[in-house]
N, CA, C and O atoms as a DFTB+ gen file, in Angstrom:
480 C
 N C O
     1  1     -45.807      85.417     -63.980
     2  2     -46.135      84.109     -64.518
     3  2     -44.857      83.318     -64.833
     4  3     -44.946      82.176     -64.380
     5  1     -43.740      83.549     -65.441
     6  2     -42.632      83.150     -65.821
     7  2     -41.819      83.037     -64.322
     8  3     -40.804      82.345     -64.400
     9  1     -42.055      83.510     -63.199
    10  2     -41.477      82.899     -62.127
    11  2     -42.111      81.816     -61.874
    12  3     -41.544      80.724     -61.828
    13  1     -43.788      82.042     -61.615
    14  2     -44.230      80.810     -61.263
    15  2     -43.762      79.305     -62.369
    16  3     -43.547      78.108     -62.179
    17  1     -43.772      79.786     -62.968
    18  2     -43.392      78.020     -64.100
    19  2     -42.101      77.855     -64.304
    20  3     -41.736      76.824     -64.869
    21  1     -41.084      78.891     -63.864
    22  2     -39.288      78.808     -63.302
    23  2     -39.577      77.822     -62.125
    24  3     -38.949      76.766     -62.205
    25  1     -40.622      77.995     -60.770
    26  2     -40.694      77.280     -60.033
    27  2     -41.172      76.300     -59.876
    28  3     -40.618      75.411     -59.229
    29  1     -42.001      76.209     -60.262
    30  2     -43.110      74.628     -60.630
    31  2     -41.713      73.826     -61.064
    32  3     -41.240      73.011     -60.272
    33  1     -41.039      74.093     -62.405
    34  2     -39.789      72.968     -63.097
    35  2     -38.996      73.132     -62.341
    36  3     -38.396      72.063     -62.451
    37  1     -38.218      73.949     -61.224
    38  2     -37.877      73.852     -60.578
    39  2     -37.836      72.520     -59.507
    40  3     -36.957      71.718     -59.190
    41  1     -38.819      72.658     -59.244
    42  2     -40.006      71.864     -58.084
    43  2     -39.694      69.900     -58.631
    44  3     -39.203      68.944     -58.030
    45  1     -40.397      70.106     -60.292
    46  2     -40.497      69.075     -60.652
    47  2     -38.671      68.437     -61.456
    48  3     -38.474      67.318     -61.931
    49  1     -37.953      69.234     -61.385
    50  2     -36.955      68.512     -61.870
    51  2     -35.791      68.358     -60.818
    52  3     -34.674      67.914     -61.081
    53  1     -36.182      68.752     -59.707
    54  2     -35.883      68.299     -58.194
    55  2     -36.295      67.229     -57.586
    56  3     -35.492      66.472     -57.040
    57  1     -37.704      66.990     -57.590
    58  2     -38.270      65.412     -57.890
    59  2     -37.971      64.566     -58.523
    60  3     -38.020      63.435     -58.041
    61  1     -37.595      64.739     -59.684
    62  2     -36.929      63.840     -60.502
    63  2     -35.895      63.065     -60.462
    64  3     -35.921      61.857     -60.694
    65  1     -34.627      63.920     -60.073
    66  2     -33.495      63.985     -59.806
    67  2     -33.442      63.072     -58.236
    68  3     -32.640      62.238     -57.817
    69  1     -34.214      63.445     -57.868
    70  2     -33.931      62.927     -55.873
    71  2     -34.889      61.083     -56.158
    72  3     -34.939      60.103     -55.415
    73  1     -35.447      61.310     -57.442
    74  2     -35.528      59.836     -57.186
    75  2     -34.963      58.780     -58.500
    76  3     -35.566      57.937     -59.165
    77  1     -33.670      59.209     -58.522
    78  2     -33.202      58.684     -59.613
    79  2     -32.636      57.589     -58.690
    80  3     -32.765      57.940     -57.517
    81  1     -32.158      56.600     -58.796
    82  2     -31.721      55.507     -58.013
    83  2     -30.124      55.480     -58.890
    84  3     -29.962      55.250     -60.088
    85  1     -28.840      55.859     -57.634
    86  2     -27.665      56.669     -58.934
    87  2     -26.945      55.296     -58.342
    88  3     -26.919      54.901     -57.176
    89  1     -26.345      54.675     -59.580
    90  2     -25.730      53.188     -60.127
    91  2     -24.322      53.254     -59.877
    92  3     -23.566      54.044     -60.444
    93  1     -23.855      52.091     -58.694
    94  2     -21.664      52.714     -58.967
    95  2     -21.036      52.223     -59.908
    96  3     -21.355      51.184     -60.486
    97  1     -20.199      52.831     -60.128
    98  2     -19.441      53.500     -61.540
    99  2     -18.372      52.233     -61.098
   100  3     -17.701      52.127     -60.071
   101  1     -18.501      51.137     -62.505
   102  2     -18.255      49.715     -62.473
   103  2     -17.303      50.287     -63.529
   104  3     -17.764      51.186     -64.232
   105  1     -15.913      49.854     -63.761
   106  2     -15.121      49.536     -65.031
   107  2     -15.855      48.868     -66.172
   108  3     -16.887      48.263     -65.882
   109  1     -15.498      48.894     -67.307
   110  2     -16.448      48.371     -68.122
   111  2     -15.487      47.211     -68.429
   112  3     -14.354      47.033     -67.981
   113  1     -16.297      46.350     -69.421
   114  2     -15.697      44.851     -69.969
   115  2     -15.693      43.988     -68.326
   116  3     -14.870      43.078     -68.233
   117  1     -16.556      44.263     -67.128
   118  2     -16.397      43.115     -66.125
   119  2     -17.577      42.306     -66.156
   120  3     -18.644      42.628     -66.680
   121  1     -17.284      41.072     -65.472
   122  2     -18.052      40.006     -65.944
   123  2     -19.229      40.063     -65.184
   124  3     -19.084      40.250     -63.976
   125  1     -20.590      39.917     -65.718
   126  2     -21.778      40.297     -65.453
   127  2     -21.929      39.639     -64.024
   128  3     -22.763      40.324     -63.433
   129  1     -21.544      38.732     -63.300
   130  2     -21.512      38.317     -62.490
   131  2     -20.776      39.412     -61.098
   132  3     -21.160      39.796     -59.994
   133  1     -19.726      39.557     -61.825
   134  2     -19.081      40.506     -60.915
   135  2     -19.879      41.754     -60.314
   136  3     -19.988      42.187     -59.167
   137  1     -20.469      42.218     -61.734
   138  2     -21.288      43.658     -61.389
   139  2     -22.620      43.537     -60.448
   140  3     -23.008      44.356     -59.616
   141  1     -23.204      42.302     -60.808
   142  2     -24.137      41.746     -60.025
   143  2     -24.028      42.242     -58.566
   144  3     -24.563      43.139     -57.914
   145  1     -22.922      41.084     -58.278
   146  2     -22.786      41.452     -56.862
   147  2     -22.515      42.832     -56.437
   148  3     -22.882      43.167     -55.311
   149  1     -21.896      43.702     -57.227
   150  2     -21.685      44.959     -56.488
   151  2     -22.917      45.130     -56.718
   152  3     -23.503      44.705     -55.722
   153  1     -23.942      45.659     -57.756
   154  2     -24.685      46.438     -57.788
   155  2     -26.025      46.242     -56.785
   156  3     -26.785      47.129     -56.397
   157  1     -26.082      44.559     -56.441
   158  2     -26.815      44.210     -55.043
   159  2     -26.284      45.021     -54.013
   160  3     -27.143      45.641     -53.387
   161  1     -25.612      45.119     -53.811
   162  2     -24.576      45.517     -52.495
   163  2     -24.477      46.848     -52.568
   164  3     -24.540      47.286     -51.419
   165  1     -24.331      47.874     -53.499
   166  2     -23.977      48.616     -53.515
   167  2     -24.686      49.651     -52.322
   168  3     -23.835      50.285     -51.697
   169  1     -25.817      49.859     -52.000
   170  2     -26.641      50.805     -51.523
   171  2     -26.457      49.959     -49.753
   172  3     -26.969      50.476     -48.761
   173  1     -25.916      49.075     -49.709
   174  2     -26.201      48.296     -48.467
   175  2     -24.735      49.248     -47.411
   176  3     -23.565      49.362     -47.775
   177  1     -25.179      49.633     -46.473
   178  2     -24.081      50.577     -45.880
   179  2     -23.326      49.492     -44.421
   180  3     -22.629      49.827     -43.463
   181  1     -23.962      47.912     -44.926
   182  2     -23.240      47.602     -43.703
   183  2     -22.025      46.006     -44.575
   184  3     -21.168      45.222     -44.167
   185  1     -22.689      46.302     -45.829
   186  2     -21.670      45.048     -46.950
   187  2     -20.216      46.005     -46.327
   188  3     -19.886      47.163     -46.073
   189  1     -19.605      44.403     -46.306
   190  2     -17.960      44.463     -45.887
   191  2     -17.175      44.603     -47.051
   192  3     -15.983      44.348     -46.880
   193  1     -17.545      44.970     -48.293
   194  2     -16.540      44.789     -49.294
   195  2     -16.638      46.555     -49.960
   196  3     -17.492      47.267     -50.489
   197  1     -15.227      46.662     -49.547
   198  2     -15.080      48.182     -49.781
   199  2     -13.811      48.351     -51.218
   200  3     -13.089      49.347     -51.262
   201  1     -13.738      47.457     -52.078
   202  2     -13.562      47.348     -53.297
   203  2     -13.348      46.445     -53.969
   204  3     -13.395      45.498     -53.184
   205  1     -13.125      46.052     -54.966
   206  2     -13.291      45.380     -56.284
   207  2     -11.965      45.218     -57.343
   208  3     -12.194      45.490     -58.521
   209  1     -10.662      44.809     -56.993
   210  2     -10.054      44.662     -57.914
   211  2      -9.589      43.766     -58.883
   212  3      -9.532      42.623     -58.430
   213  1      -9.145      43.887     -60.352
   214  2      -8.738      42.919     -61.435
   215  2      -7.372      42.309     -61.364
   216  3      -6.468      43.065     -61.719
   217  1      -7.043      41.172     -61.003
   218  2      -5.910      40.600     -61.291
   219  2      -5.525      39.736     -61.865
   220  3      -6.253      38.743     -61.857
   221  1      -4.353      39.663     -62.564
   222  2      -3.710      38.163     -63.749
   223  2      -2.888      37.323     -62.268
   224  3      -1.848      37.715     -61.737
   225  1      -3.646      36.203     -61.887
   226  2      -2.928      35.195     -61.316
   227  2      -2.980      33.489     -61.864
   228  3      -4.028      32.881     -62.081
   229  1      -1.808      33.010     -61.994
   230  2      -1.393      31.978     -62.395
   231  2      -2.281      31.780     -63.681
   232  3      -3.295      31.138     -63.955
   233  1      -1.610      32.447     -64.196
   234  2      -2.141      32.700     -65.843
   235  2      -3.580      32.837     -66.246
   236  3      -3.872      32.649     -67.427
   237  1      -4.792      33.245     -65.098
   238  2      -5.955      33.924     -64.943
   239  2      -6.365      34.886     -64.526
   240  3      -5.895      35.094     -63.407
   241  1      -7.394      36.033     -65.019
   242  2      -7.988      36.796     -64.652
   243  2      -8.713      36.454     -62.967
   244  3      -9.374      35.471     -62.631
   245  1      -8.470      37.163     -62.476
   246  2      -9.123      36.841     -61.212
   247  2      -9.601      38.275     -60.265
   248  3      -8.998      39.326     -60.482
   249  1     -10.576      38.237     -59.347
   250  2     -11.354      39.699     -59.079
   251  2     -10.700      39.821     -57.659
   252  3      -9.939      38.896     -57.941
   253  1     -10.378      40.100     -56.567
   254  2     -10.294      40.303     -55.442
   255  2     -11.394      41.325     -54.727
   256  3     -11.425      42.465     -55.192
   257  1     -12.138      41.066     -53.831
   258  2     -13.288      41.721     -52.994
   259  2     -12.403      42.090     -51.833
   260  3     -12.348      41.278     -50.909
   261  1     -11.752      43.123     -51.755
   262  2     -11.035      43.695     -50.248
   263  2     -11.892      44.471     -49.309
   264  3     -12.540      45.429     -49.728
   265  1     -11.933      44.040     -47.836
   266  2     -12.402      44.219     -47.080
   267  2     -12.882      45.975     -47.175
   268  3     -12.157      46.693     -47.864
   269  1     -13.947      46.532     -46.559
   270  2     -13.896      47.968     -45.866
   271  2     -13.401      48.131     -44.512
   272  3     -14.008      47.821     -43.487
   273  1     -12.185      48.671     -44.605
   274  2     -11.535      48.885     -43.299
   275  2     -12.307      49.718     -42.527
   276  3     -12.209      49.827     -41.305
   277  1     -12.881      50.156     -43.059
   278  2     -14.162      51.216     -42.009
   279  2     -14.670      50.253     -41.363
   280  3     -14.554      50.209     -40.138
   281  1     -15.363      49.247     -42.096
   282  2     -16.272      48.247     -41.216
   283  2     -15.821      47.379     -40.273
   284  3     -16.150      47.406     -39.087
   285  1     -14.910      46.443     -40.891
   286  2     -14.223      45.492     -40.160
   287  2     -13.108      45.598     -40.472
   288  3     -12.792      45.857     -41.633
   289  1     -12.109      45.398     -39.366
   290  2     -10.533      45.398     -39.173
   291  2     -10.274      43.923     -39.768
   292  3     -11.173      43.086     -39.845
   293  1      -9.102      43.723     -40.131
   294  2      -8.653      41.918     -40.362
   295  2      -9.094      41.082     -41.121
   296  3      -8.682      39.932     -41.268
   297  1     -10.197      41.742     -41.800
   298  2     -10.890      40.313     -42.851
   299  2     -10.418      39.847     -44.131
   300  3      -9.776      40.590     -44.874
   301  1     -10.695      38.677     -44.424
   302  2     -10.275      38.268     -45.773
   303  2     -10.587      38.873     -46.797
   304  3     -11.655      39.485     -46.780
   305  1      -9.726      38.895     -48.056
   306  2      -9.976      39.225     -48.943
   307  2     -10.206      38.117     -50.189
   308  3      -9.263      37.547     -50.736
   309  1     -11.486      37.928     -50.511
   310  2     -11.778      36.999     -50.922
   311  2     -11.342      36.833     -52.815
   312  3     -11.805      37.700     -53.555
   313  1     -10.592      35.865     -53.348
   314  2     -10.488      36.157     -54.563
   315  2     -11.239      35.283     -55.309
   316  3     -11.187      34.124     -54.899
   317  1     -11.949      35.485     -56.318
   318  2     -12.804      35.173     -57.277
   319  2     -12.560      35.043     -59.110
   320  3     -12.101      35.888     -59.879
   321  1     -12.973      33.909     -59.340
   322  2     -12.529      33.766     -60.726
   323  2     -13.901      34.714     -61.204
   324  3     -14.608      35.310     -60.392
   325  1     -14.137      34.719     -62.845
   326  2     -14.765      35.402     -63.966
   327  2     -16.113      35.061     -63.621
   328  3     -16.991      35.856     -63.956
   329  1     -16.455      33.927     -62.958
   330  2     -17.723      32.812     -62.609
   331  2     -17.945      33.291     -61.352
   332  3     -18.838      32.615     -60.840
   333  1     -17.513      34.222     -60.546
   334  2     -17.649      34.012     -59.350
   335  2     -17.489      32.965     -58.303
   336  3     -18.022      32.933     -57.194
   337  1     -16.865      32.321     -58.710
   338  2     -16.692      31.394     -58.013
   339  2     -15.305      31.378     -57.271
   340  3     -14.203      31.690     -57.722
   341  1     -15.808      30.724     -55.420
   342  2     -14.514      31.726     -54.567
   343  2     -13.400      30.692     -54.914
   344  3     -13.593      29.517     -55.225
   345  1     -12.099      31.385     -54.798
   346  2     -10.988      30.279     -55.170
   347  2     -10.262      30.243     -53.982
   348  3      -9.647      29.201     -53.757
   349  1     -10.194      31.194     -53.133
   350  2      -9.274      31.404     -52.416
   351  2      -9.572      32.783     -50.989
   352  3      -9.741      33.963     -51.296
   353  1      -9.577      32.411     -49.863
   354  2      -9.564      33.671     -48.874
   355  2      -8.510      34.070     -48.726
   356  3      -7.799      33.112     -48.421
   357  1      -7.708      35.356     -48.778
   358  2      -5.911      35.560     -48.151
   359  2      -6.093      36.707     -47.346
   360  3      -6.949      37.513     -47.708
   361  1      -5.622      36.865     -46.602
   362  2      -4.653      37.636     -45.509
   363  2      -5.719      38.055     -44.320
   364  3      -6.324      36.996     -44.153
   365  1      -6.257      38.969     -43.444
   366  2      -7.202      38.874     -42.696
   367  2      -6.549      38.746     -41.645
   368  3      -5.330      38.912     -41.593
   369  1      -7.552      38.312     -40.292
   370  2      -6.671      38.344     -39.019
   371  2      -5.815      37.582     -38.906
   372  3      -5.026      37.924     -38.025
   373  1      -5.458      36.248     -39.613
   374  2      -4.239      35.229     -39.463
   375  2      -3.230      35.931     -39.935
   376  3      -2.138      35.473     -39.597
   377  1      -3.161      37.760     -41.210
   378  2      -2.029      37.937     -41.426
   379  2      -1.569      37.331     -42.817
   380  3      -2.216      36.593     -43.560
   381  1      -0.004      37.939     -43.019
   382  2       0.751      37.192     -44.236
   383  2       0.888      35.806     -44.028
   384  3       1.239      35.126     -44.992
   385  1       0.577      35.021     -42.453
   386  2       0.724      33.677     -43.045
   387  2      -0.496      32.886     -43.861
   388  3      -0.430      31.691     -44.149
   389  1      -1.591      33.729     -44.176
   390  2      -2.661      33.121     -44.680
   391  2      -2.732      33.698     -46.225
   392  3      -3.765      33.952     -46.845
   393  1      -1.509      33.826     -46.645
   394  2      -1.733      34.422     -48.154
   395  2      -1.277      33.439     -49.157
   396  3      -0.514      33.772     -50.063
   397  1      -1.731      32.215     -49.017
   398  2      -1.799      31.271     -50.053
   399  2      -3.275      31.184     -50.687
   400  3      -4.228      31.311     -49.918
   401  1      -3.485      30.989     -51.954
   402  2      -3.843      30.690     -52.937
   403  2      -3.567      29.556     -53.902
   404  3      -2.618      29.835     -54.635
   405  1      -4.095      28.365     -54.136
   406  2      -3.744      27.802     -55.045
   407  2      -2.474      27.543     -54.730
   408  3      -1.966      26.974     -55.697
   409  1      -1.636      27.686     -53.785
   410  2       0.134      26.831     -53.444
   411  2       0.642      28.116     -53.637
   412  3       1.643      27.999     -52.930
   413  1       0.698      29.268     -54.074
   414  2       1.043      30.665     -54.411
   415  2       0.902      31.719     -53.189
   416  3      -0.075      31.705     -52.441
   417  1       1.824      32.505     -53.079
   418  2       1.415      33.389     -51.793
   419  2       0.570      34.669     -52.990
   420  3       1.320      35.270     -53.759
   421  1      -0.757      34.933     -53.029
   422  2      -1.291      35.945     -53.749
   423  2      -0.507      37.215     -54.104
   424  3       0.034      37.678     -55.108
   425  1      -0.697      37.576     -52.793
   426  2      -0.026      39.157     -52.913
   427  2       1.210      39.122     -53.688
   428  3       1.445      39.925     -54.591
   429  1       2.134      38.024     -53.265
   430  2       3.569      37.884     -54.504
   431  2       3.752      37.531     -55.823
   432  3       4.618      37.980     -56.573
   433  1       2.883      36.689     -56.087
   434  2       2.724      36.655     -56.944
   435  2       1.496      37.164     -58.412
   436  3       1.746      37.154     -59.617
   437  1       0.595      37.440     -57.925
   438  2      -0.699      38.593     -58.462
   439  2       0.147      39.735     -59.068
   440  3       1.122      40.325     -58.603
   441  1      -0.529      39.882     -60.278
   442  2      -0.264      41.392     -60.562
   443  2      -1.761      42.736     -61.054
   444  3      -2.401      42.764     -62.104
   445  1      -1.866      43.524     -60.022
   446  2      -3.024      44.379     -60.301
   447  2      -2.940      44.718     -61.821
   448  3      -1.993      45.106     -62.505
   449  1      -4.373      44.420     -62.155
   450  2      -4.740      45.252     -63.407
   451  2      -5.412      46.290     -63.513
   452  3      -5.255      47.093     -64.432
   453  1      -6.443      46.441     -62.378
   454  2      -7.336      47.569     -62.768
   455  2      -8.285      47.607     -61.563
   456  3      -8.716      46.522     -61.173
   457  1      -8.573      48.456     -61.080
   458  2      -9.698      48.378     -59.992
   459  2     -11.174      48.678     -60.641
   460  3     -11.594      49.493     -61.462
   461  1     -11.675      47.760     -59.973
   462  2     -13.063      47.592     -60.764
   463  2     -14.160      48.686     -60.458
   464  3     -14.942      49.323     -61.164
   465  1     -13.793      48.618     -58.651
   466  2     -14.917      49.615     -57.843
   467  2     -13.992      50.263     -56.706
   468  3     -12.765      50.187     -56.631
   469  1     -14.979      50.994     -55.740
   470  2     -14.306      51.196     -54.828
   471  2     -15.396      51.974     -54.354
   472  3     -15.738      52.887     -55.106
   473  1     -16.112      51.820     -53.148
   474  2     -17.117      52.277     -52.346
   475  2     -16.466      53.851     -51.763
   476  3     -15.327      54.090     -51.360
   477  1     -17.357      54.546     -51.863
   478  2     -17.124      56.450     -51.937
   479  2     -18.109      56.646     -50.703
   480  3     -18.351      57.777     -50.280
């Protein structure tokens, strides 16, 4: 008897488990907007954005969405203020000559703070 009801919870906490819907592991303190979009995206295996990082540019917080090089070769990396809102595309198939921002070449002037995500 004590095997059979080892197996039954067995059974049922295997069910359980296989339909948990498992959430990616977001940095905390990011702006609800930000998480949004990953957490839409997250389960989608053909979204081009294979991470999520925090940067201080020209005296703002700002997010960068970098391409998945798995998916697509060359694409922009789109940077985003707190609002989501896009400010700027840089580098991609045009290269370092497309790394302006705001009159700023990004990459030179940006400084990483923290990576937000990063698709596993």
């Amino acid at each position: 008897m004590k095997c059979f009801l080892f197996r039954v919870y067995s059974v049922l906490l295997l069910l359980a488990t296989a339909c948990t819907k498992h959430k990616p592991d977001i940095a905390s303190n990011t702006p609800q907007c930000i998480k949004n979009e990953i957490e839409e995206n997250y389960d989608n295996s053909n979204w081009t954005i294979g991470s999520v990082e925090e940067y201080r540019f020209q005296l703002k917080t700002v997010y960068a969405f970098l391409p998945d090089e798995r998916i697509i070769a060359d694409a922009a990396t789109q940077i985003r203020d707190g609002d989501c809102q896009l400010l700027c595309e840089v580098g991609g198939f045009g290269g370092p000559g497309i790394n302006l921002c705001n009159g700023d070449n990004f990459f030179q002037s940006a400084t990483l703070v923290r990576v937000i995500w990063e698709k596993r």
